[in-house]
Backbone bond lengths (Angstrom), bond angles and torsions (degrees), N, CA, C in turn:
res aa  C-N    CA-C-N  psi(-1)  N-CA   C-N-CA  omega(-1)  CA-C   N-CA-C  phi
1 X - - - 1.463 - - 1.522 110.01 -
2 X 1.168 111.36 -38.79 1.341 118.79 -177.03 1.802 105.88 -66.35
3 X 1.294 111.65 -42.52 1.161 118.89 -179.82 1.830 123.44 -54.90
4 X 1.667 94.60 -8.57 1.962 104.74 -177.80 1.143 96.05 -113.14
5 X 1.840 132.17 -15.79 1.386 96.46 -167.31 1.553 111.16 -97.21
6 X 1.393 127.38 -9.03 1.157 110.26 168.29 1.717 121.91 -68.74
7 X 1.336 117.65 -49.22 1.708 112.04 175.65 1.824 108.66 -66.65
8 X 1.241 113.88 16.78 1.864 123.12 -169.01 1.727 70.76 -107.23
9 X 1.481 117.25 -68.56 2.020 109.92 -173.25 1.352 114.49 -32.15
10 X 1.675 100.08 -44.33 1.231 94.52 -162.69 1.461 135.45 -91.97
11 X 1.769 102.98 -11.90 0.812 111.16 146.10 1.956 142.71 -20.03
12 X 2.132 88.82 -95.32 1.355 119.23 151.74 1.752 109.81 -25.30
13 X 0.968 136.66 -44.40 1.521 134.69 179.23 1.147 133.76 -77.92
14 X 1.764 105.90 -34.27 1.369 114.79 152.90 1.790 116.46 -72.68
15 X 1.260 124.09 -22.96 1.375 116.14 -172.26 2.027 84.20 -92.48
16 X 0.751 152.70 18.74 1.269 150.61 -177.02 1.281 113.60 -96.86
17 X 1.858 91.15 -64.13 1.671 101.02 156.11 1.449 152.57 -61.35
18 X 1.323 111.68 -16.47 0.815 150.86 160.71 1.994 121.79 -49.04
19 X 1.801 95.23 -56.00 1.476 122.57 148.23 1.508 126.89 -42.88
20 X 1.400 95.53 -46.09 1.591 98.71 -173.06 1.529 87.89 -82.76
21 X 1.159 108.85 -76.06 1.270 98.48 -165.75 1.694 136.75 -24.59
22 X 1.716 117.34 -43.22 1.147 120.11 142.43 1.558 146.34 -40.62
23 X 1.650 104.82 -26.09 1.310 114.83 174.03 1.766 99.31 -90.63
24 X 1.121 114.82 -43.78 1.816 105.60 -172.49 1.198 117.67 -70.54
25 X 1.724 112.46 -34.54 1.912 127.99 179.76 1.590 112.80 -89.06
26 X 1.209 115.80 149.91 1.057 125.49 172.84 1.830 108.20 -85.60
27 X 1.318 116.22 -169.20 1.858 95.78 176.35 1.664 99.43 -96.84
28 X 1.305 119.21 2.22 1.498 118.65 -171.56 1.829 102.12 -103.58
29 X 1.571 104.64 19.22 1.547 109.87 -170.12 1.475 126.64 61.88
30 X 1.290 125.15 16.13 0.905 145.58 150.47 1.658 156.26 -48.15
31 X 1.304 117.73 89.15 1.612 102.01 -149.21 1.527 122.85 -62.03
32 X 1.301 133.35 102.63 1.128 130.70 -170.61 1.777 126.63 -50.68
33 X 1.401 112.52 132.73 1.256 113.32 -168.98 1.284 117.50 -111.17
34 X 1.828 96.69 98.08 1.272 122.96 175.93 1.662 112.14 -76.80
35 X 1.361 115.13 136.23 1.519 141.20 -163.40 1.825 98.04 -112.30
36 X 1.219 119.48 127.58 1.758 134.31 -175.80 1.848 81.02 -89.29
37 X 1.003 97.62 124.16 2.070 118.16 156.75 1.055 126.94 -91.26
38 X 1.342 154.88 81.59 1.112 148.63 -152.68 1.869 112.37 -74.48
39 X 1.340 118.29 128.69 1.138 125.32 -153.15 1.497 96.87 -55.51
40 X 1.602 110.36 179.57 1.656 122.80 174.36 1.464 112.42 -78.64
41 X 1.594 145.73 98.05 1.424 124.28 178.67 1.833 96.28 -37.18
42 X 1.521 84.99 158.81 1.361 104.51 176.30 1.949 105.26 -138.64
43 X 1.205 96.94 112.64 1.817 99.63 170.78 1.438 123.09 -53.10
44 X 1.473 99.47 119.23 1.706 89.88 -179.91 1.865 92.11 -108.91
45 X 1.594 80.90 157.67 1.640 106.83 -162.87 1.630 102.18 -103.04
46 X 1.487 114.26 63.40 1.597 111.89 173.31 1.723 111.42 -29.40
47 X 0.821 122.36 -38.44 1.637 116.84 -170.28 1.222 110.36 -56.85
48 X 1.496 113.85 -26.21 1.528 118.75 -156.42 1.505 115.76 -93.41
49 X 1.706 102.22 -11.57 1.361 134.12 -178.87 1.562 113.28 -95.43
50 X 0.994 121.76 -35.79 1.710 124.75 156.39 1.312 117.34 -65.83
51 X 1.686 100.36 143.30 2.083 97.96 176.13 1.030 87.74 -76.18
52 X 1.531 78.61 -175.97 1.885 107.09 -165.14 1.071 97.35 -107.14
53 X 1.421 122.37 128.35 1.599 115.61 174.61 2.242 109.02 -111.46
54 X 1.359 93.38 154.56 1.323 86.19 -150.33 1.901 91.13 -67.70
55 X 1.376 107.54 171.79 1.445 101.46 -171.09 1.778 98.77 -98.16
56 X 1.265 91.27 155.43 2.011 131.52 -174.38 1.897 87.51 -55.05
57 X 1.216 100.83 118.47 1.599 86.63 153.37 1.772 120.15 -119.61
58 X 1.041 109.31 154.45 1.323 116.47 -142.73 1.813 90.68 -82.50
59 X 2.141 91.31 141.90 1.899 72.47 173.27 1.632 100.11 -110.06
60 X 1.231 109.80 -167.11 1.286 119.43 -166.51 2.169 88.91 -96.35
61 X 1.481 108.75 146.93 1.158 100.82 167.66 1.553 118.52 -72.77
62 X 1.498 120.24 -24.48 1.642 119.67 166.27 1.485 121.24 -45.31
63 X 1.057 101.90 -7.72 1.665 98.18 -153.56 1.730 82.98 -108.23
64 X 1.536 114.42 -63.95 1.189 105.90 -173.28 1.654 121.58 -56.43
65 X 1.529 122.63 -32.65 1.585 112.87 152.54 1.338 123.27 -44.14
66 X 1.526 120.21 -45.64 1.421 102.41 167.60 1.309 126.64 -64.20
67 X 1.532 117.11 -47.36 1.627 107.80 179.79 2.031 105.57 -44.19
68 X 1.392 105.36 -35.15 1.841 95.08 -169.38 1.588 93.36 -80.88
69 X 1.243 144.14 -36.52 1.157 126.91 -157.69 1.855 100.30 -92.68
70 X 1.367 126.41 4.91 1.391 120.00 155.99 1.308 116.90 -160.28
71 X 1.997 114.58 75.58 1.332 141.33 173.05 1.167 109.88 -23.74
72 X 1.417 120.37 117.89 2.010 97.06 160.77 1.454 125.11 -68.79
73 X 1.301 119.32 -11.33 1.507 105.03 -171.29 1.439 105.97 -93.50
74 X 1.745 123.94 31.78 1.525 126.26 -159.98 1.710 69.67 -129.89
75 X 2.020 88.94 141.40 1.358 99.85 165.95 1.460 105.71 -78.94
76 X 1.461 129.24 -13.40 1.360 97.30 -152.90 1.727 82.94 -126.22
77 X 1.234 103.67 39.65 1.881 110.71 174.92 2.025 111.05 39.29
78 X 1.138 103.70 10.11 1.315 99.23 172.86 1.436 97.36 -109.47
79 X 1.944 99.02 168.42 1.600 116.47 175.27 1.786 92.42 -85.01
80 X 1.207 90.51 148.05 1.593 126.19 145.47 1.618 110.18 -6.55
81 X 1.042 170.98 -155.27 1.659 167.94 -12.42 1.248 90.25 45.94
82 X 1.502 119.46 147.75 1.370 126.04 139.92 1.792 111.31 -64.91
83 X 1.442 94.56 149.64 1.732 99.07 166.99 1.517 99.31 -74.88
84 X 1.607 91.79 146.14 1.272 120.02 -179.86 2.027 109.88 -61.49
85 X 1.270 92.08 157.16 1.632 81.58 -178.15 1.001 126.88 -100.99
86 X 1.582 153.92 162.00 1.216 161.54 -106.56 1.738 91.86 -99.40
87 X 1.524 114.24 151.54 1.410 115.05 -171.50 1.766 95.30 -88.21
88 X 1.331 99.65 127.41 1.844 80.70 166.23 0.907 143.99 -93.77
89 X 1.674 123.66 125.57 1.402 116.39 -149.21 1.896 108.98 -68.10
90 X 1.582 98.16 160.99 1.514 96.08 -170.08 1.436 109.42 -72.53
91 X 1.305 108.08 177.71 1.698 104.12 175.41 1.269 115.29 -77.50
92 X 1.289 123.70 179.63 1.729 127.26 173.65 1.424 111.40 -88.50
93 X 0.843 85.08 147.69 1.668 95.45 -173.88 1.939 106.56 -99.89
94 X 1.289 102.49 100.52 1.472 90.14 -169.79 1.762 115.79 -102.48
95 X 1.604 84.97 -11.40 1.851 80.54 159.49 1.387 132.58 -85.19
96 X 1.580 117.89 11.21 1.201 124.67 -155.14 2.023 85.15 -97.90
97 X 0.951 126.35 -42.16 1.799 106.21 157.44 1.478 122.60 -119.69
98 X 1.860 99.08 55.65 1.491 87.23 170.83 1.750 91.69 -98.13
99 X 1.505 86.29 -179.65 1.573 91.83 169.85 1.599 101.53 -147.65
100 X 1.501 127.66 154.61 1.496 137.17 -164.86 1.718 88.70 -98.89
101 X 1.309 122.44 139.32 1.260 145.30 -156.36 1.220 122.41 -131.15
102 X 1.683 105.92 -28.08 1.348 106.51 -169.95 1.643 94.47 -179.22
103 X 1.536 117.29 140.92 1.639 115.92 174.15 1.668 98.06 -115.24
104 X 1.768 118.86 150.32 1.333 100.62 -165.30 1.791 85.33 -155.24
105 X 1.112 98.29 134.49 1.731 106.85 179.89 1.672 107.41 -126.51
106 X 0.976 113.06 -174.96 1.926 111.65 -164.50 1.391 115.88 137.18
107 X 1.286 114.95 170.84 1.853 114.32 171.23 1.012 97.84 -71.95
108 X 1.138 148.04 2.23 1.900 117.43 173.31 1.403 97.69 -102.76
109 X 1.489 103.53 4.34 1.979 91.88 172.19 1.500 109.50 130.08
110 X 1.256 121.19 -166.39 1.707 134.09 169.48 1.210 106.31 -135.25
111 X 1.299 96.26 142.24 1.690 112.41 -177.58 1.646 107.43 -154.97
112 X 1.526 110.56 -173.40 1.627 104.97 146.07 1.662 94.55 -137.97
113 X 1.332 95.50 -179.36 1.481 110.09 172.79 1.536 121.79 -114.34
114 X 1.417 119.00 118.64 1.436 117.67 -169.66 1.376 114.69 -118.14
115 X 1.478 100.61 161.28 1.720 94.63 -162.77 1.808 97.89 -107.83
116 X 0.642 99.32 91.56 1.782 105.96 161.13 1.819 128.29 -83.17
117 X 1.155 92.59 99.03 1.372 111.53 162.17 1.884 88.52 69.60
118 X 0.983 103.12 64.65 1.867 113.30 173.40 1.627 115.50 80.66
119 X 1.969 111.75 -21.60 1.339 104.28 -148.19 2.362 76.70 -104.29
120 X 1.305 78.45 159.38 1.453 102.35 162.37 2.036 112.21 -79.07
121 X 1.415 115.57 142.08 1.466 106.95 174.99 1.261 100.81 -134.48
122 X 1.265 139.32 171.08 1.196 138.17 165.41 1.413 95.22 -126.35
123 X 1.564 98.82 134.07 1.573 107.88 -177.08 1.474 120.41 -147.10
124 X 2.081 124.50 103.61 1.087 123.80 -154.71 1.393 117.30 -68.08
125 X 0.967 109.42 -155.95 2.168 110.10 169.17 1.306 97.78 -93.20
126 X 1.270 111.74 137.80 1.626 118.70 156.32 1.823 93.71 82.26
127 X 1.232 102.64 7.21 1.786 91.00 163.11 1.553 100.80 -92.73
128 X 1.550 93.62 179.29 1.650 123.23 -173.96 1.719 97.83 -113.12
129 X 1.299 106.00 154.33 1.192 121.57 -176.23 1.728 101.07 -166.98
130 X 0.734 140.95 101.85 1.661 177.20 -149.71 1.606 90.44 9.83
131 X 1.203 125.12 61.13 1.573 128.85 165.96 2.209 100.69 90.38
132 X 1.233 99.19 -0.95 1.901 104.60 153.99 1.289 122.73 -99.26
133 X 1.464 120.32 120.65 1.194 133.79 -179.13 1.932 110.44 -95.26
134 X 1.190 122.91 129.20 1.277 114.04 -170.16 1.756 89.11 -109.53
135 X 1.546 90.08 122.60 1.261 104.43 -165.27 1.752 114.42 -104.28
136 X 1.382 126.87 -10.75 1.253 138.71 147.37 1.576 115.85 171.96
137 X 1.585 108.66 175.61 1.668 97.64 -157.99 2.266 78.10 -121.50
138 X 1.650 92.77 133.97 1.400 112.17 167.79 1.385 108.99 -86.63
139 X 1.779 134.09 102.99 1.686 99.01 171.80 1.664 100.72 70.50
140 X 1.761 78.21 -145.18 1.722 109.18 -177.75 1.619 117.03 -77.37
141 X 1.559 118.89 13.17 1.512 123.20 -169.54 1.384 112.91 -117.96
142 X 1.250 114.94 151.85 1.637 120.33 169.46 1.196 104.38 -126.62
143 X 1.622 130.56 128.74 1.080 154.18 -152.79 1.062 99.88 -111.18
144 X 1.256 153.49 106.82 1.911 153.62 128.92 1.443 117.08 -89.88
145 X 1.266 100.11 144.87 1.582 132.49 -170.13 1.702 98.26 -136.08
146 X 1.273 100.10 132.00 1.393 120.54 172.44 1.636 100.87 -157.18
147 X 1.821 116.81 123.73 1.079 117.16 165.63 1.395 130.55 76.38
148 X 1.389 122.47 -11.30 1.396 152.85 -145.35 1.029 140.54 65.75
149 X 1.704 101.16 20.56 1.356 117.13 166.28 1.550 109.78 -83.97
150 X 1.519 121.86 172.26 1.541 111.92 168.61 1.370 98.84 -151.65
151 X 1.172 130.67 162.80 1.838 130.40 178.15 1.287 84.54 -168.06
152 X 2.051 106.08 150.24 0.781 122.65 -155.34 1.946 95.22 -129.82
153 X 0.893 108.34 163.33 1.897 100.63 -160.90 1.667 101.29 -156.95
154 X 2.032 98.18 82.75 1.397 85.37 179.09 1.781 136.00 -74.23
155 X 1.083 133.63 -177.67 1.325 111.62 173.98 1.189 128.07 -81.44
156 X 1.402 139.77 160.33 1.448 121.57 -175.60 1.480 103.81 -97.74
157 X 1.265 96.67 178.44 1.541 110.25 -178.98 1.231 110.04 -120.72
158 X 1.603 109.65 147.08 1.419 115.37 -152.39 1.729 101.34 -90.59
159 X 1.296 135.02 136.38 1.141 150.62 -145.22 1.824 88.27 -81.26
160 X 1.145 116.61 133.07 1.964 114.15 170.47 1.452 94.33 -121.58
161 X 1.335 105.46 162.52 1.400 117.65 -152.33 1.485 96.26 -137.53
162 X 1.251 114.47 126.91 1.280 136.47 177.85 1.564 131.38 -52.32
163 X 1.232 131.37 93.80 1.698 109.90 -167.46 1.690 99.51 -99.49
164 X 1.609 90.27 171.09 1.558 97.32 -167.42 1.663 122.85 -68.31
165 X 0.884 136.33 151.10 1.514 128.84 -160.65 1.639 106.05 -65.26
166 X 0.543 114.22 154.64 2.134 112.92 159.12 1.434 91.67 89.28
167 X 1.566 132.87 -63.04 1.164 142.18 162.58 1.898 129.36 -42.53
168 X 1.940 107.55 111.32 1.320 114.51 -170.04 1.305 95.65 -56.27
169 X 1.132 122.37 151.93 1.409 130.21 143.87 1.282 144.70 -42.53
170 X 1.580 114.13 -10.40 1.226 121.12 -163.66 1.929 88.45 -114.51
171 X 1.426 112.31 -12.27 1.304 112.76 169.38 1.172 120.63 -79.14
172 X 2.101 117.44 -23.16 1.527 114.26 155.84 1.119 125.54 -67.58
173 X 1.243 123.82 -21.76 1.642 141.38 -175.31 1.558 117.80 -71.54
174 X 1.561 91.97 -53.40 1.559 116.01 178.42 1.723 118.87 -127.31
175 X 1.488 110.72 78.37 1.603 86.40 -177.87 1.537 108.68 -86.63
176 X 1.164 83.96 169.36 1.452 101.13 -163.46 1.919 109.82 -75.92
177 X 1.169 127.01 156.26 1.319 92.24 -161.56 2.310 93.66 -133.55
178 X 1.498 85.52 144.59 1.600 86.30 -154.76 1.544 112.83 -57.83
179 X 1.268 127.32 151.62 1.193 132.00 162.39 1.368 120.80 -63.67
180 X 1.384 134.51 160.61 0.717 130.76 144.39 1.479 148.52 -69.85
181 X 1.174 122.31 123.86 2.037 117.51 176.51 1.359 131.24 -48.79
182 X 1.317 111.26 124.82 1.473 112.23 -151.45 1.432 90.36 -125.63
183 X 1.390 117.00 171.64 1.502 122.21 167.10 1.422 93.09 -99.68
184 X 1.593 108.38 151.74 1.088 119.41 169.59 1.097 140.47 -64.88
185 X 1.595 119.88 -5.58 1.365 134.39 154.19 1.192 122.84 -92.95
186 X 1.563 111.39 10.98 1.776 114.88 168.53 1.393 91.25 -114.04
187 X 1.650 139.15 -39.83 1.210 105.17 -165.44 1.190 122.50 -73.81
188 X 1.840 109.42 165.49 1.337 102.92 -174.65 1.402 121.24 -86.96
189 X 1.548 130.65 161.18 1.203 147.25 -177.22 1.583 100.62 -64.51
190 X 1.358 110.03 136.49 1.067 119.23 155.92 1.404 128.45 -89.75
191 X 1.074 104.39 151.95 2.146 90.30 -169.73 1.620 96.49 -94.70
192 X 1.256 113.54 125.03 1.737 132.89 158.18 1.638 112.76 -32.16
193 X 1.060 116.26 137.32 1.699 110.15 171.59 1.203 113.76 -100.00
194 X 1.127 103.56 142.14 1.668 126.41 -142.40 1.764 96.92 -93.85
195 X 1.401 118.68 104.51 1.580 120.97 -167.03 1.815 99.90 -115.10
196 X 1.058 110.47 -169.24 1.495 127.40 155.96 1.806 118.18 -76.81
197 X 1.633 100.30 119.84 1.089 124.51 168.80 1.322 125.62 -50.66
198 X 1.338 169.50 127.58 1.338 168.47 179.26 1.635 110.96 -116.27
199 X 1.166 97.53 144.53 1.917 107.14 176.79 1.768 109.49 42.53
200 X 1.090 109.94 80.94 1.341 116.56 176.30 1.783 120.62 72.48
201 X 1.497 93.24 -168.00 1.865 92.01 -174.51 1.373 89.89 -92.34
């Protein structure tokens, strides 16, 4: 047995080669010229590659108002209170450093003029000024009402200033301002005042 299977190898190997050789040679000995084909794309269907998840069923919005309007994890099956809302801050108080400056009457009306926060305003009767109504002037007073409150805002008085004793006033105002020193043969002559003559020319 042993004696068939080696010329049986060798056989099979020559008829093998033989194979190839027919597929690589042409019959004119020729190496045949095989061409690469590039396969067909093929569409892949991602959908078909994801699980399936079961589908959403729709709820009714009645139902979900009730679950919010009686929570289970609330002992007392009600929602929460809303938080309360923001405190509102009070208004400004803008007569608290005005001051009255000036009272002023005329055809365009009566008013005074007040100084708020450095600036001068002019403000008639029966106007508004940040929720203050100036409701009339007493004298030396300006009367505002806002809300049923009322405050009254007399005028000030203008500060006078002290001059030095012995000294006119019109010499603090205006001093007089020094001459200059002259020799007495540069300064000029003053002219004599001209009076009545006595005992002849």
């Amino acid at each position: 047995m042993r004696r068939f299977a080696i010329p049986l190898l060798l056989v099979v190997s020559l008829v093998l080669a033989l194979v190839l050789a027919w597929m690589w040679l042409t019959p004119q000995g020729h190496k045949r010229q095989f061409k690469w084909q590039a396969p067909i794309p093929k569409a892949v269907d991602f959908k078909s590659v994801l699980p399936l998840h079961a589908q959403v069923a729709a709820v009714e919005n009645s139902r979900l108002i009730a679950m919010q309007e009686r929570p289970v994890f609330s002992v007392t099956r009600r929602p929460p209170p809303p938080p309360p809302p923001p405190p509102v801050p009070p208004p400004v108080d803008v007569l608290s450093s005005a001051k009255v400056t000036g009272i002023y009457s005329g055809t365009g009306g009566t008013g005074v003029v007040l100084n708020l926060g450095g600036k001068s305003r002019r403000v008639r009767v029966n106007e508004n000024i940040d929720g203050w109504v100036l409701t009339g002037i007493e004298g030396r007073t300006a009367n505002f009402a806002s809300s049923g409150q009322t405050r009254s805002l007399p005028l000030g008085r203008a500060a006078l200033t002290s001059a030095p004793v012995g000294v006119p006033l019109s010499a603090t105002v205006n001093p007089p301002t020094a001459e200059p020193s002259l020799p007495s043969e540069q300064r000029p002559s003053r002219p004599r005042p001209v009076g009545p003559v006595f005992g002849g020319s």
